[in-house]
C-alpha positions in Angstrom: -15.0 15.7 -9.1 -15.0 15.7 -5.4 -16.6 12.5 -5.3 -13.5 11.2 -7.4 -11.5 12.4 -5.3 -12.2 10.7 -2.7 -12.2 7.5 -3.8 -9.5 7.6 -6.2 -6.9 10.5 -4.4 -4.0 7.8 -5.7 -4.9 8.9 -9.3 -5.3 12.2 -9.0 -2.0 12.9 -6.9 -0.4 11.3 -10.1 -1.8 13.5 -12.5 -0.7 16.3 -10.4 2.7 15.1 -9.9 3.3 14.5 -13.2 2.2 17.9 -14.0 4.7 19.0 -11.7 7.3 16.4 -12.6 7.2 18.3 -16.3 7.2 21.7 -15.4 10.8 20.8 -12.2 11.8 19.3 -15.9 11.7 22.5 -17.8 12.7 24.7 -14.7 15.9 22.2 -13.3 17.9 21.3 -16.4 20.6 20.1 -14.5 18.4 17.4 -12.9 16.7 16.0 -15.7 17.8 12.5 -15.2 16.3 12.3 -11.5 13.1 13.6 -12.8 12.8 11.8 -15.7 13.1 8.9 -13.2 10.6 10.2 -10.3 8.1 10.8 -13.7 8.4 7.1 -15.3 8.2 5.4 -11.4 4.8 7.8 -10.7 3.7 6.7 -13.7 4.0 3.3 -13.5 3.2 2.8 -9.3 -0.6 2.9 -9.8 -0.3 0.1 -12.8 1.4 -1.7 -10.6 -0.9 -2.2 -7.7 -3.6 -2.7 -10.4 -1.7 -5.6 -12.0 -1.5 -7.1 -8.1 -4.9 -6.6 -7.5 -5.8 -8.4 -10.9 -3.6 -11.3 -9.8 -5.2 -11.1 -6.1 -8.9 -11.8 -8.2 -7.1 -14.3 -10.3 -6.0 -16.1 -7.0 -9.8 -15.9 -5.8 -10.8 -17.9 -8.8 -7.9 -20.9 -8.3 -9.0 -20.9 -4.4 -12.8 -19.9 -4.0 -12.8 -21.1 -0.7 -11.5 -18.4 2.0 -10.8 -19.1 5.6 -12.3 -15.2 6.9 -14.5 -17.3 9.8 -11.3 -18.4 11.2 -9.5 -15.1 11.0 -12.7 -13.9 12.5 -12.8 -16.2 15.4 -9.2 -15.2 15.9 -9.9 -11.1 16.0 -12.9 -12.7 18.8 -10.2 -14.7 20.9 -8.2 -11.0 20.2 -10.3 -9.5 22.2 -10.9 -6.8 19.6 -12.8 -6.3 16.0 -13.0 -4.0 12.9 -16.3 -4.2 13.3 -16.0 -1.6 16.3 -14.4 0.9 14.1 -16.7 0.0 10.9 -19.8 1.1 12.9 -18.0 4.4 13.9 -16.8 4.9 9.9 -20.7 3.9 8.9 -21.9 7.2 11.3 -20.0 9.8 10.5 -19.6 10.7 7.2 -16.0 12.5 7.6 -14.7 9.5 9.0 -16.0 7.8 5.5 -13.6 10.2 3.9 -10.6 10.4 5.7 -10.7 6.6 5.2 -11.1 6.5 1.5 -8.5 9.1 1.4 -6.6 7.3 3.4 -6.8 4.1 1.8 -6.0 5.3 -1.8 -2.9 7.2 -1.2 -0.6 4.1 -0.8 0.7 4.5 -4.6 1.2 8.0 -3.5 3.7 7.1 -0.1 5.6 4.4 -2.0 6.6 7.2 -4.5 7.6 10.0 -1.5 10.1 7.2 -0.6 11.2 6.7 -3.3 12.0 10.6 -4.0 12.8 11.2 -1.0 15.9 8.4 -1.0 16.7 9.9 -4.6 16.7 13.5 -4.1 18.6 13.6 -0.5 20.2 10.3 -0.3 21.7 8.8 -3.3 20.5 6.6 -6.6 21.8 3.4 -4.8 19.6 4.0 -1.9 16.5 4.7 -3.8 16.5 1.4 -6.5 17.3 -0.6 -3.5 14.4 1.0 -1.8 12.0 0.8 -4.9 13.5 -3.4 -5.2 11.8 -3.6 -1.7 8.7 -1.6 -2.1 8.1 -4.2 -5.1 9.0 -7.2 -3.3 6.6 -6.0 -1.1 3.8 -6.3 -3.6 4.5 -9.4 -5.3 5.7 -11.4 -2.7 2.6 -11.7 -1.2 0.9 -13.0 -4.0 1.9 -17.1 -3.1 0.6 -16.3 0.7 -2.5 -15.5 -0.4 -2.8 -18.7 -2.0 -1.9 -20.5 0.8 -4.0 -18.5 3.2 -7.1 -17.0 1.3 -8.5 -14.2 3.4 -11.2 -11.3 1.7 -11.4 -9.1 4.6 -14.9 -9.1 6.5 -16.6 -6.6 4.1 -16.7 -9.1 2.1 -17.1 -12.4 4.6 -20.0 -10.5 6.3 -22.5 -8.6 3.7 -24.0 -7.0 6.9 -20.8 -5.3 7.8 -20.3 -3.6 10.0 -23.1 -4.8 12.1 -22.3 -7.1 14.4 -22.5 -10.8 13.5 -22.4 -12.6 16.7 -21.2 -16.1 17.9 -20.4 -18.0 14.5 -19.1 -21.6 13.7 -15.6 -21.7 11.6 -15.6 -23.1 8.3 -14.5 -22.5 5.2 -16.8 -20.1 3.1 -17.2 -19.3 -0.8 -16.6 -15.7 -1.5 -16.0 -14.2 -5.1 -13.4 -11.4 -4.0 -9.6 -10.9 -3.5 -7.9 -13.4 -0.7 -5.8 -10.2 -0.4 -6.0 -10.4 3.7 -3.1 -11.8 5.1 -0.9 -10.1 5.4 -2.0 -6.9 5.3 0.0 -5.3 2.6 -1.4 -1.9 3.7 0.1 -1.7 6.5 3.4 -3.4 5.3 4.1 -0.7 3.2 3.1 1.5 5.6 5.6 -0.3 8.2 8.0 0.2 5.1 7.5 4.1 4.3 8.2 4.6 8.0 11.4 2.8 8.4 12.8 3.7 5.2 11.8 7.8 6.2 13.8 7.4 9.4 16.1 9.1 8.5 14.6 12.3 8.8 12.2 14.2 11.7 9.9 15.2 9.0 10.1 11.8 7.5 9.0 10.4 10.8 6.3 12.0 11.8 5.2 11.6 8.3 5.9 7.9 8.3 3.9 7.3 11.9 1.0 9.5 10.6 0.6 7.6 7.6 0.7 4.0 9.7 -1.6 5.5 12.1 -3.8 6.1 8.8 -3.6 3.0 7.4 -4.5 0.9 10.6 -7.4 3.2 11.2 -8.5 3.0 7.4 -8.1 -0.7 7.0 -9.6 -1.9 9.9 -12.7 1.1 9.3 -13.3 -0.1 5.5 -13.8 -3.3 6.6 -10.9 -4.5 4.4 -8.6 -6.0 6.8 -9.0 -8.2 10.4 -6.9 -6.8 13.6 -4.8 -10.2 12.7 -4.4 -9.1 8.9 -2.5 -6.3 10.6 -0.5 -8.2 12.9 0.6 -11.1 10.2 2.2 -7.8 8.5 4.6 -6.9 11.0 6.7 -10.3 10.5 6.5 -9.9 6.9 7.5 -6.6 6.7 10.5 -7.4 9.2 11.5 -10.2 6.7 11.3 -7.3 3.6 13.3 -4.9 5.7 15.8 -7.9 6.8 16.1 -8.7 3.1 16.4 -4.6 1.9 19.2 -4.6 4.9 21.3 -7.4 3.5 24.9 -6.3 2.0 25.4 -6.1 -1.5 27.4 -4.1 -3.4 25.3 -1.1 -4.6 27.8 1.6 -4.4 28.6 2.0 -8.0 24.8 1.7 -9.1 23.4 4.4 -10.2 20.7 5.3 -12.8 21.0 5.1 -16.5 19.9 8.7 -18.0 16.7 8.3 -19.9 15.4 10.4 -22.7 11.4 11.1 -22.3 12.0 14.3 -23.8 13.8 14.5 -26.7 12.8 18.2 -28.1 14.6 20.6 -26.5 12.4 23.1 -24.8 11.3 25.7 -26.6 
C-alpha cells in the first residue's frame, strides 16, 4: 500500500476526494450543484492525463526519431544538467519519494484550482480556468510532433550517470516525445498564477513549482531547457485565459449524480 502510494498519490488523492466529495454532498444540501461538479471534474482529471499520455506514445510511433542529444548538448552549453540532481535523487532514498510524490500529484493541483476558483470565486472563473488547464494538455500534443523530446531517462539508459562529451544526432527511442515543453511545470506555472489571488494560494502555488522543477529534472523526465520552453508556452495559455469574453452570465448547469434522496 505504501509503495502505491508513492508512485500513484494522484489516484489515491482521488479516491479520497471522492470519498469526501459524497459525504460535503450529504452534509451541504444547499451546495449540491458545486459538488456534484468538483466530483465529475476529480473524476475525470486522472483519465484525462491518461488519454494525453496515450496520445504522447501514439506520437512516438509516427516520429521514432527524437532529438534528446540536441536538447542535451543545449542543457551542456546551459551550463547545467539533470543529471546533477538525478545522482542526488539515486542516493537518497527520501529524495526518491518526495519526487514520486511530487510528480504524481499534478491531477491533484489542477483540481485545487479548479475548487478553489468555484468555491470562493465564481462558476465563470472556474470553467474558464478548467478551458485553460485543458488547453494546457492538449495543446501540446502538435509540438511534440514537431519537436520529439523523451527526457534523458529515457535518451541515456545509464541515467543518471554521467555521459560525457557526445556527438548530436537524431536517436531512436521507443517512449513519449513528451519533453518540450515541459507540461509539468506549465501547469505548475498555471496553478500558481491562477492561486494568486490568495496568500495561502501563493505559497501553495510556489511550493508546488518549486516541486515540480526539483521532481522533473530529479526523475530524469525533463532537460533544464524542457523547463525553460514552458515558460513561453504557459505565458501564451495565460495570454489566451486573459483574453475578454463575455463569461459573466455563464454559469453551471445543475447535474443529477444522485437521484435518491438521502436516506
Amino acid at each position: 500500500m505504501a509503495n502505491f502510494l508513492i508512485v500513484y498519490p494522484g489516484m489515491v488523492a482521488v479516491f479520497v476526494l471522492t470519498i469526501l466529495l459524497m459525504i460535503r454532498w450529504l452534509r451541504l444540501p444547499a451546495d449540491r450543484k458545486h459538488t456534484e461538479w468538483l466530483l465529475v471534474v476529480t473524476l475525470l482529471v486522472e483519465p484525462a492525463g491518461m488519454l494525453c499520455q496515450a496520445t504522447a506514445n501514439g506520437i512516438s510511433v509516427l516520429e521514432p526519431m527524437k532529438y534528446d542529444l540536441y536538447i542535451y548538448r543545449i542543457d551542456e552549453a546551459l551550463g547545467f544538467h539533470s543529471f546533477w540532481l538525478g545522482e542526488a535523487v539515486a542516493h537518497l532514498p527520501s529524495l526518491r519519494v518526495l519526487v514520486s510524490v511530487s510528480y504524481g500529484l499534478l491531477a491533484v493541483a489542477m483540481l485545487s484550482v479548479f475548487a478553489a476558483n468555484l468555491l470562493w470565486e465564481s462558476e465563470a472563473a472556474a470553467l474558464k480556468v478548467a478551458r485553460t488547464l485543458a488547453l494546457n494538455l492538449f495543446l501540446a500534443l502538435p509540438i511534440y510532433l514537431l519537436i520529439p523530446v523523451c527526457g534523458p531517462q529515457f535518451a541515456f539508459p545509464a541515467f543518471p550517470a554521467w555521459p560525457g562529451a557526445i556527438a548530436a544526432h537524431p536517436l531512436a527511442i521507443a517512449a513519449a516525445p513528451n519533453g518540450i515543453p515541459s507540461v509539468h511545470t506549465s501547469s505548475a506555472l498555471l496553478v500558481l498564477w491562477f492561486l494568486r489571488k490568495w496568500k495561502l494560494g501563493r505559497v501553495a502555488g510556489v511550493s508546488f513549482l518549486a516541486l515540480t522543477v526539483f521532481a522533473t529534472l530529479g526523475s530524469g523526465q525533463h532537460y533544464v531547457f524542457d523547463l525553460l520552453c514552458a515558460v513561453p508556452y504557459a505565458t501564451f495559455l495565460i495570454w489566451l485565459h486573459e483574453q475578454r469574453t463575455d463569461s459573466s452570465a455563464i454559469e453551471l448547469a445543475p447535474i443529477s449524480l444522485f437521484p435518491i434522496a438521502p436516506l
